[in-house]
Backbone bond lengths (Angstrom), bond angles and torsions (degrees), N, CA, C in turn:
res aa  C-N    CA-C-N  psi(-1)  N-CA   C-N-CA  omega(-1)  CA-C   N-CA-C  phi
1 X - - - 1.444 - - 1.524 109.87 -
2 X 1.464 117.79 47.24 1.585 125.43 -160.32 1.760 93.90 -96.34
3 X 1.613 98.26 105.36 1.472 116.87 157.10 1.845 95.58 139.65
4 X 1.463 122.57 -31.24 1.299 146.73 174.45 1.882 91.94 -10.70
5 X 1.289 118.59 -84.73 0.858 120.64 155.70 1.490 148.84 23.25
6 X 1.101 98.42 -72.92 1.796 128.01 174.71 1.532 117.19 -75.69
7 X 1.582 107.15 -7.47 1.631 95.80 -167.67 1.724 88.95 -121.96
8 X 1.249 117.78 140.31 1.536 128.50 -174.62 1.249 105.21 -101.65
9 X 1.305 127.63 102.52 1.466 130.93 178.70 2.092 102.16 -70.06
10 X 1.146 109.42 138.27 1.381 94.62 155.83 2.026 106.26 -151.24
11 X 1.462 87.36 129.26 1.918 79.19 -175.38 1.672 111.41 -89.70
12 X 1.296 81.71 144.52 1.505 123.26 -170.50 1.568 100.61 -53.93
13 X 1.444 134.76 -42.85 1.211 109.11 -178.03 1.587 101.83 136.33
14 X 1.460 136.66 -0.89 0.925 153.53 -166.16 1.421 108.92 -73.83
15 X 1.443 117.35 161.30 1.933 104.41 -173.56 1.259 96.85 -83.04
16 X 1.365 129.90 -63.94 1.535 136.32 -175.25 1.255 121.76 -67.55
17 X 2.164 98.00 31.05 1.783 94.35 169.55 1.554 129.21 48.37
18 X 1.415 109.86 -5.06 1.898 108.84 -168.16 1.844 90.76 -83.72
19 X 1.374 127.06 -45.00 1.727 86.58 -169.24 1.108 125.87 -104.34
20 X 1.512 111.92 164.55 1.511 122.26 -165.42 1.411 111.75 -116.30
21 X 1.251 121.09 179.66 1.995 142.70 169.63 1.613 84.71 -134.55
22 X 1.296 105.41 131.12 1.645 112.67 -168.80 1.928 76.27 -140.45
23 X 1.488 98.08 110.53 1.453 105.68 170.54 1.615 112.76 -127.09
24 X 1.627 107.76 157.11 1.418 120.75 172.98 1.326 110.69 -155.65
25 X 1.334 122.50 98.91 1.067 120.37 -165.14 1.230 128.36 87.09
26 X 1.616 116.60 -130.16 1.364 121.18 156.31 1.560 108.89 -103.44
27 X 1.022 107.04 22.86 1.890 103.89 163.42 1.673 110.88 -95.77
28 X 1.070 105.60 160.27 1.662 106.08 -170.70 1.808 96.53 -165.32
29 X 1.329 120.83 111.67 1.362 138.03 153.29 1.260 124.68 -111.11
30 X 1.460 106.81 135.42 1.798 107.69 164.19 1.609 124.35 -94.47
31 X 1.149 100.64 121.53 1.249 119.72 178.05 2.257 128.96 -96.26
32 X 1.215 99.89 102.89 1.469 115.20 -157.42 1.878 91.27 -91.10
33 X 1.315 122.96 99.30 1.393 120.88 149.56 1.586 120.18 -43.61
34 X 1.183 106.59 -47.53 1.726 107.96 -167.48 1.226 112.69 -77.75
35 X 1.510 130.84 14.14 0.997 111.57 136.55 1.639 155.52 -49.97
36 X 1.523 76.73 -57.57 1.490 112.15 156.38 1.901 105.46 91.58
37 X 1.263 90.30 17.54 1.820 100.60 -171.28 1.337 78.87 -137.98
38 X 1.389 107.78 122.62 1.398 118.96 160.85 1.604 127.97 -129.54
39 X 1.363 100.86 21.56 1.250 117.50 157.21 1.723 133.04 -26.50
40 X 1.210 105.17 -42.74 1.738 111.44 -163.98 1.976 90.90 -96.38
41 X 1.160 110.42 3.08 1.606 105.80 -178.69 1.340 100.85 -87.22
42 X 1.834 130.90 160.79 1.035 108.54 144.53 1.860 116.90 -91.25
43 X 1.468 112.22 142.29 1.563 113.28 -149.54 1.737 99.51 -41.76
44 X 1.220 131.33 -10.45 1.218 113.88 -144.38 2.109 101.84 -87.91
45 X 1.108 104.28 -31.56 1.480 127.98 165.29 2.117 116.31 -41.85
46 X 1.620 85.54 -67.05 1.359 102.42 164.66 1.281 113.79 -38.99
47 X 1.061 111.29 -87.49 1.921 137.13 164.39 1.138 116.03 -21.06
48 X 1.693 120.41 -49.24 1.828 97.35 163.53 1.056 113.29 -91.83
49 X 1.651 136.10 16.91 1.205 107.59 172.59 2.058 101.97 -99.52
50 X 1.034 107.08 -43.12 1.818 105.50 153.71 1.105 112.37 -42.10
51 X 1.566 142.32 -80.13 1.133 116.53 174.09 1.749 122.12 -15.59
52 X 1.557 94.89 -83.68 1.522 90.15 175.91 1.424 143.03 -48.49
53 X 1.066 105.78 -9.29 2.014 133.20 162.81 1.363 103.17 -63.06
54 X 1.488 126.18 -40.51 1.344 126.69 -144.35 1.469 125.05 53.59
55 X 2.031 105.81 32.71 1.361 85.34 172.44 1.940 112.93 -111.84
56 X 1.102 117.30 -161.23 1.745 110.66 -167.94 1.827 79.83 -112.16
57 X 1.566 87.20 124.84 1.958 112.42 173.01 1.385 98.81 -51.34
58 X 1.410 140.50 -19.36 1.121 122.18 -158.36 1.792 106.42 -91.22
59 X 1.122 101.99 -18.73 1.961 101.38 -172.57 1.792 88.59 -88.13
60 X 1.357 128.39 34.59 1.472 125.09 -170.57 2.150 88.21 -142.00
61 X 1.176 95.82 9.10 1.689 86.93 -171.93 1.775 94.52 -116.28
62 X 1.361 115.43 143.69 1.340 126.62 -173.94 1.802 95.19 -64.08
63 X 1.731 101.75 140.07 1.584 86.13 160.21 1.367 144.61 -69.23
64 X 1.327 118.55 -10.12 1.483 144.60 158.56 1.441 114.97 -29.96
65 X 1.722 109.49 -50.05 1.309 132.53 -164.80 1.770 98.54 -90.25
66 X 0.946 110.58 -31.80 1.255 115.09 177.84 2.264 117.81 -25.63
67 X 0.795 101.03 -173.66 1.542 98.51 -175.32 1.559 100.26 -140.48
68 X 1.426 126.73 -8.79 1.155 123.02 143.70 1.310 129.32 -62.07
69 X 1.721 105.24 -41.20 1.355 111.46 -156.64 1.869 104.70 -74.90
70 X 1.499 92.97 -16.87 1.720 97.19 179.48 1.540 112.54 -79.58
71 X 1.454 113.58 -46.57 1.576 114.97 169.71 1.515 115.89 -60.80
72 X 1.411 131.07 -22.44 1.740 134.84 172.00 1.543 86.23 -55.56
73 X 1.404 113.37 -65.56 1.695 122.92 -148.68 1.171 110.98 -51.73
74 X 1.248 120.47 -21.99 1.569 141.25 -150.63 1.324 127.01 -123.42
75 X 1.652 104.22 2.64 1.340 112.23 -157.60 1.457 107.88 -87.37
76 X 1.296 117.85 -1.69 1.684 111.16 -171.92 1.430 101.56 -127.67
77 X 1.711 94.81 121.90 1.645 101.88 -164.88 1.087 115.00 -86.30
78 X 1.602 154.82 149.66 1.387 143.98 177.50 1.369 90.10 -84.41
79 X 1.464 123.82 172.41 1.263 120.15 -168.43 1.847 79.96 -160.28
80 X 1.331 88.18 112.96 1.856 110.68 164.58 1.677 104.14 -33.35
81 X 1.490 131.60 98.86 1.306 120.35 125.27 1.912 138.23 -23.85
82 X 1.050 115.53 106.80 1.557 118.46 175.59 1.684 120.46 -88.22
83 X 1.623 90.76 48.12 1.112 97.73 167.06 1.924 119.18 -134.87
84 X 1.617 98.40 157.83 1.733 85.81 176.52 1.535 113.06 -92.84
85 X 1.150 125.96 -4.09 1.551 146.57 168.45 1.788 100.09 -43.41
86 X 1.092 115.97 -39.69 1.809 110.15 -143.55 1.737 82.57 -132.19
Protein backbone atom coordinates (compact mmCIF):
# COMPACT_ATOMS: atom_id res chain seq x y z
CA UNK A 1 0.00 0.00 0.00
CA UNK A 2 3.25 2.25 -0.84
CA UNK A 3 2.07 5.97 -1.24
CA UNK A 4 -1.50 5.09 0.80
CA UNK A 5 -0.29 7.47 3.10
CA UNK A 6 0.02 10.77 1.31
CA UNK A 7 -3.59 11.04 0.22
CA UNK A 8 -6.14 12.38 3.08
CA UNK A 9 -9.44 10.81 2.60
CA UNK A 10 -12.17 12.95 4.19
CA UNK A 11 -16.06 11.97 3.80
CA UNK A 12 -18.30 14.22 2.43
CA UNK A 13 -21.17 13.68 4.71
CA UNK A 14 -23.17 10.94 3.11
CA UNK A 15 -25.48 8.44 5.30
CA UNK A 16 -23.80 5.18 4.11
CA UNK A 17 -20.34 6.79 4.90
CA UNK A 18 -19.23 5.46 1.15
CA UNK A 19 -18.08 8.98 -0.29
CA UNK A 20 -14.91 10.60 -0.02
CA UNK A 21 -12.49 14.00 -1.06
CA UNK A 22 -9.20 11.99 -1.32
CA UNK A 23 -6.59 14.93 -1.30
CA UNK A 24 -2.69 15.45 -1.72
CA UNK A 25 -1.65 18.54 -2.11
CA UNK A 26 -3.39 20.46 -4.65
CA UNK A 27 -4.90 17.30 -6.17
CA UNK A 28 -8.37 16.45 -4.99
CA UNK A 29 -10.53 13.25 -6.23
CA UNK A 30 -13.84 11.79 -5.29
CA UNK A 31 -13.96 8.54 -4.41
CA UNK A 32 -17.62 6.59 -4.41
CA UNK A 33 -17.44 3.06 -2.41
CA UNK A 34 -21.00 2.18 -3.47
CA UNK A 35 -20.16 1.49 -6.47
CA UNK A 36 -18.40 -1.28 -5.67
CA UNK A 37 -16.28 -1.23 -9.08
CA UNK A 38 -13.34 0.59 -8.60
CA UNK A 39 -11.74 0.03 -11.61
CA UNK A 40 -11.46 3.66 -13.22
CA UNK A 41 -9.52 4.71 -9.77
CA UNK A 42 -5.96 4.44 -9.56
CA UNK A 43 -6.00 1.71 -6.46
CA UNK A 44 -4.12 4.13 -4.42
CA UNK A 45 -7.27 6.66 -3.86
CA UNK A 46 -9.51 3.65 -3.09
CA UNK A 47 -6.98 2.34 -0.51
CA UNK A 48 -6.82 5.42 1.60
CA UNK A 49 -10.14 5.88 1.74
CA UNK A 50 -10.71 1.94 3.06
CA UNK A 51 -7.92 2.19 4.99
CA UNK A 52 -9.51 5.07 6.66
CA UNK A 53 -12.99 3.14 6.92
CA UNK A 54 -11.15 0.46 8.74
CA UNK A 55 -12.41 -1.90 6.32
CA UNK A 56 -10.18 -5.11 4.70
CA UNK A 57 -9.61 -4.13 0.60
CA UNK A 58 -10.41 -7.56 0.04
CA UNK A 59 -14.50 -7.60 0.54
CA UNK A 60 -13.96 -4.47 -2.24
CA UNK A 61 -12.34 -7.07 -4.87
CA UNK A 62 -14.76 -8.81 -7.48
CA UNK A 63 -15.07 -12.58 -6.77
CA UNK A 64 -13.83 -13.43 -10.23
CA UNK A 65 -10.45 -11.93 -9.13
CA UNK A 66 -10.48 -13.84 -6.20
CA UNK A 67 -7.61 -16.63 -5.82
CA UNK A 68 -10.09 -19.13 -4.82
CA UNK A 69 -12.20 -18.59 -7.64
CA UNK A 70 -9.05 -19.53 -9.92
CA UNK A 71 -8.08 -22.76 -7.90
CA UNK A 72 -12.25 -23.94 -8.01
CA UNK A 73 -11.78 -23.41 -11.96
CA UNK A 74 -8.83 -25.50 -12.02
CA UNK A 75 -9.41 -28.07 -9.70
CA UNK A 76 -9.92 -31.10 -12.01
CA UNK A 77 -6.79 -32.30 -13.60
CA UNK A 78 -6.90 -34.12 -17.07
CA UNK A 79 -4.62 -36.90 -16.63
CA UNK A 80 -2.61 -38.12 -19.91
CA UNK A 81 -4.16 -41.41 -21.29
CA UNK A 82 -1.27 -44.09 -22.21
CA UNK A 83 -2.77 -44.95 -25.02
CA UNK A 84 -2.35 -44.46 -29.00
CA UNK A 85 -6.18 -45.25 -29.50
CA UNK A 86 -7.42 -41.75 -27.98
Amino acid sequence: MKGVRYWHPIWVGDDERQIFEVQQKSTMVFVNLLKRQLTDLPYVYALAVIARRGDRPEIYVHPLLKIGTALATYQHNIQPVNSEKY
